[in-house]
PyMOL commands that place a pseudoatom at each C-alpha (Angstrom):
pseudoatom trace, name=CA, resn=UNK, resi=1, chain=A, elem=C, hetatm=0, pos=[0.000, 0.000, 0.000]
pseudoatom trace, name=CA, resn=UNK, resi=2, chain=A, elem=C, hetatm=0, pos=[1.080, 3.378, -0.840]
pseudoatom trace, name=CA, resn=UNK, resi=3, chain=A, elem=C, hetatm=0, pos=[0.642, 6.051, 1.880]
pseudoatom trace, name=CA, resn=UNK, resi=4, chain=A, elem=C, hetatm=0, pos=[1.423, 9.421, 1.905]
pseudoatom trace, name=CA, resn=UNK, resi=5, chain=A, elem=C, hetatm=0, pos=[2.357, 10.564, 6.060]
pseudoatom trace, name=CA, resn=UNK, resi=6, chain=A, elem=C, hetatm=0, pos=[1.451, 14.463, 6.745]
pseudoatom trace, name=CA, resn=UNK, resi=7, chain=A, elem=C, hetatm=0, pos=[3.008, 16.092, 9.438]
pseudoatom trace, name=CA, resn=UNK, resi=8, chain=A, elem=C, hetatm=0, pos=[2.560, 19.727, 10.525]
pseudoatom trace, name=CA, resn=UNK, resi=9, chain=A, elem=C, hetatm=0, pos=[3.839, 22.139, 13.569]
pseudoatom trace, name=CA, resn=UNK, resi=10, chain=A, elem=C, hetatm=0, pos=[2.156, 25.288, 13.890]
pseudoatom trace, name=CA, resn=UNK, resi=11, chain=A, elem=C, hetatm=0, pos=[5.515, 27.374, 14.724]
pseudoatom trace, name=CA, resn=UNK, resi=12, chain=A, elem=C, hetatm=0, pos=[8.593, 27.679, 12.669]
pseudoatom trace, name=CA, resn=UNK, resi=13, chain=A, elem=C, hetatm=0, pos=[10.683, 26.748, 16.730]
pseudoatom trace, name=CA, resn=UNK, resi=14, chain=A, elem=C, hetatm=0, pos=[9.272, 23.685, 16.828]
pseudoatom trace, name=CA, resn=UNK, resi=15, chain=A, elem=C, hetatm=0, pos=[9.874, 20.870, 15.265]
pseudoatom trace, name=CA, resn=UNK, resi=16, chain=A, elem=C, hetatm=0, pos=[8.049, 17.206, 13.939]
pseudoatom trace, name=CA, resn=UNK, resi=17, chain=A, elem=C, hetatm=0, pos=[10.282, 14.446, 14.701]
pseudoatom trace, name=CA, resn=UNK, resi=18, chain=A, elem=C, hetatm=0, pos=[7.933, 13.109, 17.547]
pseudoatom trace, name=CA, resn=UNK, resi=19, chain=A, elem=C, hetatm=0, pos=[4.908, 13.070, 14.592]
pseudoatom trace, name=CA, resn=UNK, resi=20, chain=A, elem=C, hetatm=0, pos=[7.360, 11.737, 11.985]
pseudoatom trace, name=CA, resn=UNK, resi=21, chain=A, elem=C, hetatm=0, pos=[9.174, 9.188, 14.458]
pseudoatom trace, name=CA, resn=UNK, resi=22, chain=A, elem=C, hetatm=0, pos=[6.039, 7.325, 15.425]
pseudoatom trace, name=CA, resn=UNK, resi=23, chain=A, elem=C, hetatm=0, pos=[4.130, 8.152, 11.819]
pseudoatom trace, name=CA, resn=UNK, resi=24, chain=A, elem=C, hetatm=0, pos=[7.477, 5.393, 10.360]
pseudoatom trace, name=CA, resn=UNK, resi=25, chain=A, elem=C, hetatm=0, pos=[7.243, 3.179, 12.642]
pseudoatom trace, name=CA, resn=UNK, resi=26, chain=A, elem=C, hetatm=0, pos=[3.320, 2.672, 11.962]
pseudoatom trace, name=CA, resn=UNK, resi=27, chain=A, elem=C, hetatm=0, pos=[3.708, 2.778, 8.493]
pseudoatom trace, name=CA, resn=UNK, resi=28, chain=A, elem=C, hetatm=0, pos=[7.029, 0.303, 8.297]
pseudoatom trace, name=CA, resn=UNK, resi=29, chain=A, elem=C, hetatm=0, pos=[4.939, -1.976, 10.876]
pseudoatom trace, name=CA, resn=UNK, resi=30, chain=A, elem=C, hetatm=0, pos=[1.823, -2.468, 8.456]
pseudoatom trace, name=CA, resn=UNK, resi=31, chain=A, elem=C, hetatm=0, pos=[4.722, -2.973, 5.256]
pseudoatom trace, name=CA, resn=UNK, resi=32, chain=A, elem=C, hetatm=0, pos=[3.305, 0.044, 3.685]
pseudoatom trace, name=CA, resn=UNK, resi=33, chain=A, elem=C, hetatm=0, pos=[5.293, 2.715, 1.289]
pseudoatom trace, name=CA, resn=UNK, resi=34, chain=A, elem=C, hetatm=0, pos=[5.468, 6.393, 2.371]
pseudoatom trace, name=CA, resn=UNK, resi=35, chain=A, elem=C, hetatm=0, pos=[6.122, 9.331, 1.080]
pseudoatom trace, name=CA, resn=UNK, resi=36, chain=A, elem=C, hetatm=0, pos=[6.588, 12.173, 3.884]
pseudoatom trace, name=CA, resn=UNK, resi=37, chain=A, elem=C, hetatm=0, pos=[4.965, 15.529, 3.330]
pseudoatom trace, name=CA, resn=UNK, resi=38, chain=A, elem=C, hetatm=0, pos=[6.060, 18.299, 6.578]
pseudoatom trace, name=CA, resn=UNK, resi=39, chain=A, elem=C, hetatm=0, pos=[4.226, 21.418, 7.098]
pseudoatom trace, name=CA, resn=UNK, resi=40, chain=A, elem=C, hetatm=0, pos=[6.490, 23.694, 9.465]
pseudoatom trace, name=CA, resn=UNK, resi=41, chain=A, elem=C, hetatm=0, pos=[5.019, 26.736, 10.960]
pseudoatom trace, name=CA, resn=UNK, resi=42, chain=A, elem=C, hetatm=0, pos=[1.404, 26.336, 9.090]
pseudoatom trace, name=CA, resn=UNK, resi=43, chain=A, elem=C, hetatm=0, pos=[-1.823, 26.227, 11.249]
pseudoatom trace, name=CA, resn=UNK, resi=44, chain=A, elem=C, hetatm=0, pos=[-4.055, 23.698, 11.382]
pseudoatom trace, name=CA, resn=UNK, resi=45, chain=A, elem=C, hetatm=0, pos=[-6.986, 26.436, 11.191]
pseudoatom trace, name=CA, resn=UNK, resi=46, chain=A, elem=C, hetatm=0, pos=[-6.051, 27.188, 7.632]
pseudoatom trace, name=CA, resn=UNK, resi=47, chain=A, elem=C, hetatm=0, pos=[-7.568, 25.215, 4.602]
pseudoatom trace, name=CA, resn=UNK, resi=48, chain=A, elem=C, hetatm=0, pos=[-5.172, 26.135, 2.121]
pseudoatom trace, name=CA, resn=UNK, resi=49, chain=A, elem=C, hetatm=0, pos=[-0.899, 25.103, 3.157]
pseudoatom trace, name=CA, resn=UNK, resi=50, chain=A, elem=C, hetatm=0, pos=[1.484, 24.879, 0.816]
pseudoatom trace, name=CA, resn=UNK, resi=51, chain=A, elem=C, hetatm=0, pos=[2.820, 21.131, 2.062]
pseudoatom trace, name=CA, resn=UNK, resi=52, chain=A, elem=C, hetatm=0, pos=[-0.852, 20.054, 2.438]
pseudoatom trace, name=CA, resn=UNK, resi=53, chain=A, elem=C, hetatm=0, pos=[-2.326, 21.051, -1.291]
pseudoatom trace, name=CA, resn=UNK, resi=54, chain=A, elem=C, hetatm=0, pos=[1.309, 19.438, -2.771]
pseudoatom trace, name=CA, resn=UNK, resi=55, chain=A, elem=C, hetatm=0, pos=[-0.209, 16.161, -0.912]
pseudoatom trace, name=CA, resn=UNK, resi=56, chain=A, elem=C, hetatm=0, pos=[-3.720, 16.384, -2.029]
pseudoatom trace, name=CA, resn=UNK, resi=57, chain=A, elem=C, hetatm=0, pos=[-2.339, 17.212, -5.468]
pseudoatom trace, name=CA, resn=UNK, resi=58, chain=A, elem=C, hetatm=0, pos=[-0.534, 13.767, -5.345]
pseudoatom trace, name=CA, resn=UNK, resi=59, chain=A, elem=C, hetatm=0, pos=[-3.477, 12.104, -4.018]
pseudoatom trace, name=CA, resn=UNK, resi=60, chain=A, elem=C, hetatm=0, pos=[-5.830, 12.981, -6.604]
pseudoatom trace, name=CA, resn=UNK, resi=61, chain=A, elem=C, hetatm=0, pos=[-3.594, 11.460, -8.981]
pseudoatom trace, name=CA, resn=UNK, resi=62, chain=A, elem=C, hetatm=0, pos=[-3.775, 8.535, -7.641]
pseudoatom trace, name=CA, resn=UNK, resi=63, chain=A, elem=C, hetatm=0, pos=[-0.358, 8.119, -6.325]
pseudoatom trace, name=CA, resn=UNK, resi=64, chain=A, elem=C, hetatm=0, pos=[-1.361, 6.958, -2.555]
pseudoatom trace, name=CA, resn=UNK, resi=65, chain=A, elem=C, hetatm=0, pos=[-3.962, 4.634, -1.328]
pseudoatom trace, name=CA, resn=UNK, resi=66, chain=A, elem=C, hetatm=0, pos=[-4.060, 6.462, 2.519]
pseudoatom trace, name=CA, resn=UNK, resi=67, chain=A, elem=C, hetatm=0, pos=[-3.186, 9.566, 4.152]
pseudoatom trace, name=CA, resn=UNK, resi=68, chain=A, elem=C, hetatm=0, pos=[-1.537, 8.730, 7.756]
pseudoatom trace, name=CA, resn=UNK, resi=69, chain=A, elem=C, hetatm=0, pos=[-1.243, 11.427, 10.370]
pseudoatom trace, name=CA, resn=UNK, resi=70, chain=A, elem=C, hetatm=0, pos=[-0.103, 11.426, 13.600]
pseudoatom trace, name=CA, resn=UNK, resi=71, chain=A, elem=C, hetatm=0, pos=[-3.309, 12.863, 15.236]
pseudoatom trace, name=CA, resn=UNK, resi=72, chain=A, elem=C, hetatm=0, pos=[-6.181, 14.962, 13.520]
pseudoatom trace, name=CA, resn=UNK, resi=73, chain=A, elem=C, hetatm=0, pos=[-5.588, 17.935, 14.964]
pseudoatom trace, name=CA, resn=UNK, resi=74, chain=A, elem=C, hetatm=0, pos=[-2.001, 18.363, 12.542]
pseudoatom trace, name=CA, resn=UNK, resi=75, chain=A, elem=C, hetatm=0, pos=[-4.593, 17.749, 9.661]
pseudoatom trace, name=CA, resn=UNK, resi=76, chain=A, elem=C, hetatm=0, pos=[-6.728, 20.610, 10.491]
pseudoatom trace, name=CA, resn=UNK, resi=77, chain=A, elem=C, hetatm=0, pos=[-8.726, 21.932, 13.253]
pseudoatom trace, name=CA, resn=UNK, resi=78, chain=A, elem=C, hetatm=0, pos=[-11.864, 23.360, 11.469]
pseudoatom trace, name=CA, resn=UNK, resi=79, chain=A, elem=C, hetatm=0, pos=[-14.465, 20.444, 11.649]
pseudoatom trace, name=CA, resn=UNK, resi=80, chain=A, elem=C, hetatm=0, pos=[-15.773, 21.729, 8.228]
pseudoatom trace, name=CA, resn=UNK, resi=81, chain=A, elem=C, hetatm=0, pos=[-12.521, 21.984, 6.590]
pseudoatom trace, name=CA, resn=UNK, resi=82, chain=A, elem=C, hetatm=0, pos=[-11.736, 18.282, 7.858]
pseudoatom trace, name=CA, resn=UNK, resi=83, chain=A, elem=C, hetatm=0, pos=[-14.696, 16.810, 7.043]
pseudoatom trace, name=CA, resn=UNK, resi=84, chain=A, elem=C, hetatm=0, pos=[-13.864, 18.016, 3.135]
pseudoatom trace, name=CA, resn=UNK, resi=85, chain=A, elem=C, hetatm=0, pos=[-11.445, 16.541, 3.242]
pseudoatom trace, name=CA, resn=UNK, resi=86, chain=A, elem=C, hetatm=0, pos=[-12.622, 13.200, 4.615]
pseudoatom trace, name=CA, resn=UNK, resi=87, chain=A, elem=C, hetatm=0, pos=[-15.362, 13.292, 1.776]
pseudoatom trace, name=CA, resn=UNK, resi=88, chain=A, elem=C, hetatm=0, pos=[-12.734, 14.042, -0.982]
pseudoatom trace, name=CA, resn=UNK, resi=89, chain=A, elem=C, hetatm=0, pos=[-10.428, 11.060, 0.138]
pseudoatom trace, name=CA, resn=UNK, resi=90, chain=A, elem=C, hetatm=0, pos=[-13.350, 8.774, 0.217]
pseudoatom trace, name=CA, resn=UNK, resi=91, chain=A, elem=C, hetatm=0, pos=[-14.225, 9.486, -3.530]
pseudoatom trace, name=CA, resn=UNK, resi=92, chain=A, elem=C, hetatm=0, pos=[-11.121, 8.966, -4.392]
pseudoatom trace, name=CA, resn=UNK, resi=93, chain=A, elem=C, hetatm=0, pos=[-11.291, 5.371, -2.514]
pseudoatom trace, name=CA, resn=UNK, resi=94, chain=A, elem=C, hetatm=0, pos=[-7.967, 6.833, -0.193]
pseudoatom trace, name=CA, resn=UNK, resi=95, chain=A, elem=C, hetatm=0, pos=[-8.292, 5.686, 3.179]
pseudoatom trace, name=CA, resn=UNK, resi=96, chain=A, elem=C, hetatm=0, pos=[-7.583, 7.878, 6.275]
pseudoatom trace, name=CA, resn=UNK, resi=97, chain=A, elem=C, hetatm=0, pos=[-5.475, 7.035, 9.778]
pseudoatom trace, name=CA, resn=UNK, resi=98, chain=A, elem=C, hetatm=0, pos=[-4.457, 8.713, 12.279]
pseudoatom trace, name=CA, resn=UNK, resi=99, chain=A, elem=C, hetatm=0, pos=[-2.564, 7.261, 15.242]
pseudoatom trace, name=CA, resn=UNK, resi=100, chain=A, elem=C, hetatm=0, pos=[-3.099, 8.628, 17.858]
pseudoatom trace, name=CA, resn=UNK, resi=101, chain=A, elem=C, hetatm=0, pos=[-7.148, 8.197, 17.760]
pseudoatom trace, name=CA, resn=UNK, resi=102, chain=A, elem=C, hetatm=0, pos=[-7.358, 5.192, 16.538]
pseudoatom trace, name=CA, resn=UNK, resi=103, chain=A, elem=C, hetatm=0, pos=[-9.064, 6.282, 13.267]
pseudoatom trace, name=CA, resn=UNK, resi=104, chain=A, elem=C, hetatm=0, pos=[-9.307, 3.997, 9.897]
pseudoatom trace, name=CA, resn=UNK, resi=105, chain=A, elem=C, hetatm=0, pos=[-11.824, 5.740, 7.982]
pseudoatom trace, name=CA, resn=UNK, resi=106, chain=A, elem=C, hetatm=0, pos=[-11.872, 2.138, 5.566]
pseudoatom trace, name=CA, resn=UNK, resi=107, chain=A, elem=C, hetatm=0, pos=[-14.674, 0.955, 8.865]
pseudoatom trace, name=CA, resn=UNK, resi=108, chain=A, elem=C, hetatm=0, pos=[-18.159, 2.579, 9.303]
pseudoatom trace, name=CA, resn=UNK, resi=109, chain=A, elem=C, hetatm=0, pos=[-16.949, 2.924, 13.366]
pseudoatom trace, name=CA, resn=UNK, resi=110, chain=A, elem=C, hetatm=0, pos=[-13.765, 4.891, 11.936]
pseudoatom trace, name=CA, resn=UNK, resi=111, chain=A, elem=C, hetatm=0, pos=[-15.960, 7.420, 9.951]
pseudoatom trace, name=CA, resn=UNK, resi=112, chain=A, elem=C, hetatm=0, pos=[-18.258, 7.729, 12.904]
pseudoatom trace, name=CA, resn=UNK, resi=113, chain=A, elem=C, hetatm=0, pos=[-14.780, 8.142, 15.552]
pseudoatom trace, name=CA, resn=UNK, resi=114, chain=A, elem=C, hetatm=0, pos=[-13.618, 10.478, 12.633]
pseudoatom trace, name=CA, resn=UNK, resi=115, chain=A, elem=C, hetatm=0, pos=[-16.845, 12.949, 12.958]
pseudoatom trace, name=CA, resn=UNK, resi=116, chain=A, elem=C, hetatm=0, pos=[-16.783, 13.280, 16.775]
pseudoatom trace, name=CA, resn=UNK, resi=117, chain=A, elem=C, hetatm=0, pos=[-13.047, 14.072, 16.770]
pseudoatom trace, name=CA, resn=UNK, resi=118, chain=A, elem=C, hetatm=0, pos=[-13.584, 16.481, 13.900]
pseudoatom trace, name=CA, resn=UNK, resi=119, chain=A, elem=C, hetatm=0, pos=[-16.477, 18.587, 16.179]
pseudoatom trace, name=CA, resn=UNK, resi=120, chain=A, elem=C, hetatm=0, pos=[-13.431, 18.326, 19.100]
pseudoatom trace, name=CA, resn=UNK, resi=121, chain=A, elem=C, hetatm=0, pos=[-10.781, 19.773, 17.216]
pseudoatom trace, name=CA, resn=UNK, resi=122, chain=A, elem=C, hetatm=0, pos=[-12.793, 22.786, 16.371]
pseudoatom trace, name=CA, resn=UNK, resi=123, chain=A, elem=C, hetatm=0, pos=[-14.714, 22.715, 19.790]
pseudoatom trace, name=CA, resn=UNK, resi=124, chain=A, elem=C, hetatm=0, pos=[-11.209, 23.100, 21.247]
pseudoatom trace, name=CA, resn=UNK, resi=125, chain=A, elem=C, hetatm=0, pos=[-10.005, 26.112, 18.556]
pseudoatom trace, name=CA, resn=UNK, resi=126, chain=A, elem=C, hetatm=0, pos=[-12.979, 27.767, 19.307]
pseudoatom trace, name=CA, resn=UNK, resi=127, chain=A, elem=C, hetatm=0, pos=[-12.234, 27.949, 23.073]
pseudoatom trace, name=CA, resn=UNK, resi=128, chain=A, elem=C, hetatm=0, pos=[-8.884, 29.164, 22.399]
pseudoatom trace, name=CA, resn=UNK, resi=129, chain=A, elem=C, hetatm=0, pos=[-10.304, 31.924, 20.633]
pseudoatom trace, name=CA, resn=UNK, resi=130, chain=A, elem=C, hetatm=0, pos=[-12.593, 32.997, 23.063]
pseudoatom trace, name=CA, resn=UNK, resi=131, chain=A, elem=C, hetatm=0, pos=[-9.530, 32.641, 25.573]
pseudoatom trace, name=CA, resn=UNK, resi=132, chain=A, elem=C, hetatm=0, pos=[-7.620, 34.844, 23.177]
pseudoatom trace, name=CA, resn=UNK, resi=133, chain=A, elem=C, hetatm=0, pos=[-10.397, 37.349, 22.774]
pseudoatom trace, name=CA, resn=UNK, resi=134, chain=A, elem=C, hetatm=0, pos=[-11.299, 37.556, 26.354]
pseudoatom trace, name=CA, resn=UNK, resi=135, chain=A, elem=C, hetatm=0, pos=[-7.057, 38.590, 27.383]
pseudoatom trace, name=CA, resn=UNK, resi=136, chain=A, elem=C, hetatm=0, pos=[-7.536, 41.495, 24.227]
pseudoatom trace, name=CA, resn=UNK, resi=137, chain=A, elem=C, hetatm=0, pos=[-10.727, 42.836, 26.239]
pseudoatom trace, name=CA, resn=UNK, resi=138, chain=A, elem=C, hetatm=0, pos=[-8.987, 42.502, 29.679]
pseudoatom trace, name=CA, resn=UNK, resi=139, chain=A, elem=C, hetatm=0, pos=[-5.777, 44.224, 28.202]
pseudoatom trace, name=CA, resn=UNK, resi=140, chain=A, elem=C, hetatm=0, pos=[-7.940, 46.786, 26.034]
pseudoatom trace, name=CA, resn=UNK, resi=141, chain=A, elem=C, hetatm=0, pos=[-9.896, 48.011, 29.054]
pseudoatom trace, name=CA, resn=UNK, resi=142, chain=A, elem=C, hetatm=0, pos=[-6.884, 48.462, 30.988]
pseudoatom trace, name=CA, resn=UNK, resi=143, chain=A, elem=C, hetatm=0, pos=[-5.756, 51.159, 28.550]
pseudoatom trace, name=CA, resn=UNK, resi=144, chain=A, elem=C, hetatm=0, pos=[-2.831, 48.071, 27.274]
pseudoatom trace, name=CA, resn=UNK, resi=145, chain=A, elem=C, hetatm=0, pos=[-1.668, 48.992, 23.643]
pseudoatom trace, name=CA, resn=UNK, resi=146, chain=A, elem=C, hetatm=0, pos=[-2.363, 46.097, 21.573]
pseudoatom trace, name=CA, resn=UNK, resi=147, chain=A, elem=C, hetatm=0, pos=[-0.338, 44.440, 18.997]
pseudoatom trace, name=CA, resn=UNK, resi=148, chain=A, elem=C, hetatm=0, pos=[3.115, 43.933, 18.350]
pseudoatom trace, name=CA, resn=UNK, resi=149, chain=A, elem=C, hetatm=0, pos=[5.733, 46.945, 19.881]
pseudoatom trace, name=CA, resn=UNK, resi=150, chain=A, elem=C, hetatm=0, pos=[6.406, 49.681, 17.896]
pseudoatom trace, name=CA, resn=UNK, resi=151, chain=A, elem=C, hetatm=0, pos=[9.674, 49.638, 15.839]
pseudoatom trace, name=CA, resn=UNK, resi=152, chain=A, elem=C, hetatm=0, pos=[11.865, 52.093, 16.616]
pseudoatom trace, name=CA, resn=UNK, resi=153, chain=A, elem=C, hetatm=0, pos=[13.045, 54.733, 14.097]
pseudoatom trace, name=CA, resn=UNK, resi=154, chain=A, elem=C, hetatm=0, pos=[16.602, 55.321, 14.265]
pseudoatom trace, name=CA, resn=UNK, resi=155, chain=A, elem=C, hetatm=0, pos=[16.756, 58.698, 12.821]
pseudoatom trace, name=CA, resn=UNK, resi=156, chain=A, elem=C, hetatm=0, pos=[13.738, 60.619, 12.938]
pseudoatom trace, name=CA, resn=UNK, resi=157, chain=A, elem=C, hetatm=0, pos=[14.770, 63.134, 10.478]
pseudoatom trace, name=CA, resn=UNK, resi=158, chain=A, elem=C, hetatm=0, pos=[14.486, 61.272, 7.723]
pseudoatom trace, name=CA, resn=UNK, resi=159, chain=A, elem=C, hetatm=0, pos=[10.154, 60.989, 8.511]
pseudoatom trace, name=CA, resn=UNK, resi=160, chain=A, elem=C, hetatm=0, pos=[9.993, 64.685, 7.966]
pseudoatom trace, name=CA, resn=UNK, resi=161, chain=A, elem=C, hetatm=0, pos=[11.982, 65.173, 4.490]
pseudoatom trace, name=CA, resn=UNK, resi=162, chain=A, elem=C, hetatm=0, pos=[10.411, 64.920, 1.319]
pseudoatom trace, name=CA, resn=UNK, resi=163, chain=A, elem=C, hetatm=0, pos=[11.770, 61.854, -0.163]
pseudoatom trace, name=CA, resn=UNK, resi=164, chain=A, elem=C, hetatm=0, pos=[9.530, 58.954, -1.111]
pseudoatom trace, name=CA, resn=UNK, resi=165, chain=A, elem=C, hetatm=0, pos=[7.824, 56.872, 1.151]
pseudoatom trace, name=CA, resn=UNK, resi=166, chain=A, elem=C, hetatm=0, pos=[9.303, 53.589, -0.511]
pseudoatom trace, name=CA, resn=UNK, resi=167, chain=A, elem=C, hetatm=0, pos=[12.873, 55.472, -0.263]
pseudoatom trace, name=CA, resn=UNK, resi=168, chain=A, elem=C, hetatm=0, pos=[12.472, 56.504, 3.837]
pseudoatom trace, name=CA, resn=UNK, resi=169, chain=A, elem=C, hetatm=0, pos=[11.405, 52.685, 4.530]
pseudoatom trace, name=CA, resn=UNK, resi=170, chain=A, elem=C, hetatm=0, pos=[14.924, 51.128, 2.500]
pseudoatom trace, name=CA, resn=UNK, resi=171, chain=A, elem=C, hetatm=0, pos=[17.034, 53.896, 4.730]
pseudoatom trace, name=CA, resn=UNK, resi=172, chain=A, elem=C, hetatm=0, pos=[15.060, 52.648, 7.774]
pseudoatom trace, name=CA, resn=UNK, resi=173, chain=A, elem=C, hetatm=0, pos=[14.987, 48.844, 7.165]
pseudoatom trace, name=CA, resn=UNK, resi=174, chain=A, elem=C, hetatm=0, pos=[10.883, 49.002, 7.552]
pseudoatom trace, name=CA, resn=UNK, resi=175, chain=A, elem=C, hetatm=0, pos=[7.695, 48.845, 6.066]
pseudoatom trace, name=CA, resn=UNK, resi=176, chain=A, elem=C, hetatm=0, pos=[6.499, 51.392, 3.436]
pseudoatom trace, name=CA, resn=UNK, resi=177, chain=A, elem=C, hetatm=0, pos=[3.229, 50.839, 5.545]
pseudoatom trace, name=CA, resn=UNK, resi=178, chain=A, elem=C, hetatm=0, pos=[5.295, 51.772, 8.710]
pseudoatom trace, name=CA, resn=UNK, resi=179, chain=A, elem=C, hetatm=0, pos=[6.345, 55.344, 6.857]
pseudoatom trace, name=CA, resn=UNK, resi=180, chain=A, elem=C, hetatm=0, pos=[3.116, 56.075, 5.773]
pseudoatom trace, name=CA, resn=UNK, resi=181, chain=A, elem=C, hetatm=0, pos=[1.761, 55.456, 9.061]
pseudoatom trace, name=CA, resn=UNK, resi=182, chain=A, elem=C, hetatm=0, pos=[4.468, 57.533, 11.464]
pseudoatom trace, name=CA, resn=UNK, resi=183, chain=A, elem=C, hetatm=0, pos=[4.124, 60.376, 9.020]
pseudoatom trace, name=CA, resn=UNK, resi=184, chain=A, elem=C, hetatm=0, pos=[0.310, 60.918, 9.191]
pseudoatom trace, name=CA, resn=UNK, resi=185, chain=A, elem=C, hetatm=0, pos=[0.635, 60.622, 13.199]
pseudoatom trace, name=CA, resn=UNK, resi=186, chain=A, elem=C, hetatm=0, pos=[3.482, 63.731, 12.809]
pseudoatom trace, name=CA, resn=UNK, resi=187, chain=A, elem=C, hetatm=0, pos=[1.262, 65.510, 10.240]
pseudoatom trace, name=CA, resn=UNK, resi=188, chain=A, elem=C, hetatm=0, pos=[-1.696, 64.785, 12.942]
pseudoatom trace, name=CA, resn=UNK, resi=189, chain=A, elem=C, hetatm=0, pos=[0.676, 66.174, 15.881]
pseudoatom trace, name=CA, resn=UNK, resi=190, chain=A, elem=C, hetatm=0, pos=[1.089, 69.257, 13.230]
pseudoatom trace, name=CA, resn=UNK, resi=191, chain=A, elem=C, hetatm=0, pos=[-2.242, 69.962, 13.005]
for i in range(1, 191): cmd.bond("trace and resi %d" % i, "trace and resi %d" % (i + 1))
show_as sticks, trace
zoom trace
């Protein structure tokens, strides 16, 4: 059997080689072929990845009979996304594992065990939403700035001449965005 393993981890500082260690030794215990496809620093919240279309790509060709993943949550954690996915593979006759549930969507129980895990997963993104949302109010109502710190802007002078926006943000090392921004709050302060 031909499989094709996915992997992901969400940040770019962390890496798969727990997924992928345990992913091989499933796969090389069942005698199946793999072909390894990694998604570093992708989240599972977003339908399109780069690493995960190249799969599906392959997969709609044909070229693997399953998709093996270490637990559904690296798949994806939006229960609609998933179960898209689930309903693509099985038109294309491509089974669907994952190890650490237990799931082998070839069995009416592994399609059912694939649909409750599928409302967890995005039960559980949900709640760290809210989480997320609730620290922004708590932080916003304390007066907090929010977002990422401001850069700094080594020489000042530069935000007040006339030269180009684009040309100010390659002396700076920053975003045109950034320029645009900083002078509108001085032309504001002006004003």
């Amino acid at each position: 059997m031909r499989v094709a393993i996915y992997a992901r981890v969400s940040r770019l500082d962390q890496e798969p080689e727990n997924q992928l260690h345990e992913l091989r030794r499933y796969v090389q215990a069942r005698g199946w072929d793999a072909v390894e496809f990694v998604e570093h620093g992708v989240s599972g919240a977003k339908d399109r990845r780069p690493v995960l279309d190249a799969m599906l790509a392959d997969v709609r060709r044909r070229r693997f009979d399953a998709v093996v993943c270490w637990k559904l949550d690296r798949l994806g954690r939006n229960m609609r996304h998933l179960v898209t996915l689930l309903d693509e593979l099985r038109a294309l006759d491509v089974a669907f594992v994952t190890i650490g549930e237990g799931l082998d969507t070839t069995t009416p129980a592994g399609r059912m065990t694939f649909g409750i895990f599928a409302a967890v997963a995005e039960f559980e993104r949900e709640r760290t939403r809210e989480r997320i949302l609730l620290a922004l109010d708590r932080r916003r109502a304390r007066g907090l700035r929010l977002g990422r710190a401001r850069k700094m802007i080594t020489k000042p002078d530069l935000l007040s001449g006339a030269d180009s926006h684009q040309h100010v943000a390659t002396q700076l090392g920053l975003s045109v965005g950034t320029i645009r921004r900083r002078r509108a709050e001085i032309d504001i302060k002006r004003g």
